[in-house]
Biotite code that builds the C-alpha atoms (Angstrom):
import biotite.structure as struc

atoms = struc.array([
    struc.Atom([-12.338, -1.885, 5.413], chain_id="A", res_id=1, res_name="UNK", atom_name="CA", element="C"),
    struc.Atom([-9.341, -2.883, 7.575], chain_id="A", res_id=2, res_name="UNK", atom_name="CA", element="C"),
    struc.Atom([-5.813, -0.928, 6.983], chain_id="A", res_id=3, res_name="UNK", atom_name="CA", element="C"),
    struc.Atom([-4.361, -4.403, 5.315], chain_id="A", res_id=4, res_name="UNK", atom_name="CA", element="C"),
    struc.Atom([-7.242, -3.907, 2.987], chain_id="A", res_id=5, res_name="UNK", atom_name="CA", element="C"),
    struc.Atom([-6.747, -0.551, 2.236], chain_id="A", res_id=6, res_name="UNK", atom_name="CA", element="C"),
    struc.Atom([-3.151, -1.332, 1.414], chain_id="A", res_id=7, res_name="UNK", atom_name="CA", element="C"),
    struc.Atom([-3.844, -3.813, -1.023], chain_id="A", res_id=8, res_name="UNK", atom_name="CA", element="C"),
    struc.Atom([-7.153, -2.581, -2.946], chain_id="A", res_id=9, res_name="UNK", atom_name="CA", element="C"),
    struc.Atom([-4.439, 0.864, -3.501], chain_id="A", res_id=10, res_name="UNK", atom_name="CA", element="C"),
    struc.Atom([-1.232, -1.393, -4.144], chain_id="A", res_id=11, res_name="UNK", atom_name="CA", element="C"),
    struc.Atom([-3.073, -3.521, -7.280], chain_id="A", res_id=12, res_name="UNK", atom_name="CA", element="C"),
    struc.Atom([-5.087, -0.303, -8.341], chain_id="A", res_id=13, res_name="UNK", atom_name="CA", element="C"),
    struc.Atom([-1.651, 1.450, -8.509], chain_id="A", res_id=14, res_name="UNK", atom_name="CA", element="C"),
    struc.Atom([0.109, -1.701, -10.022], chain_id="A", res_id=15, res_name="UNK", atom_name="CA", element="C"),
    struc.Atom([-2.281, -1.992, -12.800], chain_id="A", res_id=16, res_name="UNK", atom_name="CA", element="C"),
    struc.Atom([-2.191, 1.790, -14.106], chain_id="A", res_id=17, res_name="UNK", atom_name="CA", element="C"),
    struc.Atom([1.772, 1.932, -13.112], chain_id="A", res_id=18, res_name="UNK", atom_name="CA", element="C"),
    struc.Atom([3.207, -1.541, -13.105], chain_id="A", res_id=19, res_name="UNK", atom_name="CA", element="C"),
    struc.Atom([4.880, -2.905, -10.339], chain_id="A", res_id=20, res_name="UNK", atom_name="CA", element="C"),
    struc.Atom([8.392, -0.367, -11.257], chain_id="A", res_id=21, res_name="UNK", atom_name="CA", element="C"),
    struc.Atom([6.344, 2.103, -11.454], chain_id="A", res_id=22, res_name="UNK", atom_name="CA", element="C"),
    struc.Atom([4.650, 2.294, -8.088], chain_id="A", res_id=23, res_name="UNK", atom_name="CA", element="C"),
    struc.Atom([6.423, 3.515, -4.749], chain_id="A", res_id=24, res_name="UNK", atom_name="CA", element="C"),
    struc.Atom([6.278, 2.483, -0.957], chain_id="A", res_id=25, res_name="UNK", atom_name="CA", element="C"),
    struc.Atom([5.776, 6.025, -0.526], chain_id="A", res_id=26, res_name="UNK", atom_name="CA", element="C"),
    struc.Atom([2.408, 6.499, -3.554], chain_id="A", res_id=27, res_name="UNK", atom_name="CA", element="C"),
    struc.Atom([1.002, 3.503, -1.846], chain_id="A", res_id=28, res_name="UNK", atom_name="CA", element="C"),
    struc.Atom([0.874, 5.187, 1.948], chain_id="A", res_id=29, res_name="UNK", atom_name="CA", element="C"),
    struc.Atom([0.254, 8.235, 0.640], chain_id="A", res_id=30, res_name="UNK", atom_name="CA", element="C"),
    struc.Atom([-3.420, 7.362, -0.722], chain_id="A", res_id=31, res_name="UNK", atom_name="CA", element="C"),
    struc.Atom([-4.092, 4.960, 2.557], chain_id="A", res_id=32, res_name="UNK", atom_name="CA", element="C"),
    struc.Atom([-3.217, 7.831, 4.732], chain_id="A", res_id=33, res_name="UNK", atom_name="CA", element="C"),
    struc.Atom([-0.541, 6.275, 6.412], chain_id="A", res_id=34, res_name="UNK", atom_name="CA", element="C"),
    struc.Atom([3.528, 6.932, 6.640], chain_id="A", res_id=35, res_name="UNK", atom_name="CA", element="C"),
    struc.Atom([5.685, 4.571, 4.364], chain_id="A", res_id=36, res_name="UNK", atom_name="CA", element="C"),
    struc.Atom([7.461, 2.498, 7.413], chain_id="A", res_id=37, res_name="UNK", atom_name="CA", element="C"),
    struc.Atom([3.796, 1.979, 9.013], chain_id="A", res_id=38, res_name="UNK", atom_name="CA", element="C"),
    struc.Atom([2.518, 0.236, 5.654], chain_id="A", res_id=39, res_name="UNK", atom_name="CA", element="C"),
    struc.Atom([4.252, -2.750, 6.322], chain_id="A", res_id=40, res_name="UNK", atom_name="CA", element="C"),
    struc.Atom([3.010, -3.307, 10.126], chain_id="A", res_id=41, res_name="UNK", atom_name="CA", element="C"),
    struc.Atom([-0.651, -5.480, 9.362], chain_id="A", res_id=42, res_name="UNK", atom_name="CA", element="C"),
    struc.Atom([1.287, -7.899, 7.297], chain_id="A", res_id=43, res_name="UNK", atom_name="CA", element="C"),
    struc.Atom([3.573, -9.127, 10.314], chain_id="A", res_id=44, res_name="UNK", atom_name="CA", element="C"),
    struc.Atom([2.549, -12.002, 11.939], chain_id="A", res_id=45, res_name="UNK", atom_name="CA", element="C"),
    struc.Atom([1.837, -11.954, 15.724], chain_id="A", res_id=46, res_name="UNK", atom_name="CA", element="C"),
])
C-alpha cells in the first residue's frame, strides 16, 4: 500500500468515528507514520 493510500484508508477511518471537525492533520500523520507537513506531498501533482 502506497503512502497516498495509507493517508486516505486512516483519513475516512478517522472521519467516520470522529467526523471531519473532529479529526486533525496531526491524528492523521501520526497513525501513517509520517510528520504533518509531509502528509500533503503524494497529492501534488508533478
Amino acid at each position: 500500500m502506497s503512502t497516498k493510500e495509507k493517508i486516505l484508508d486512516v483519513a475516512l477511518t478517522l472521519f467516520a468515528k470522529n467526523g471531519y471537525d473532529g479529526t486533525s492533520v496531526e491524528q492523521i500523520a501520526g497513525i501513517v507514520g509520517i510528520k504533518a507537513p509531509s502528509l500533503y506531498k503524494p497529492f501534488i501533482a508533478r
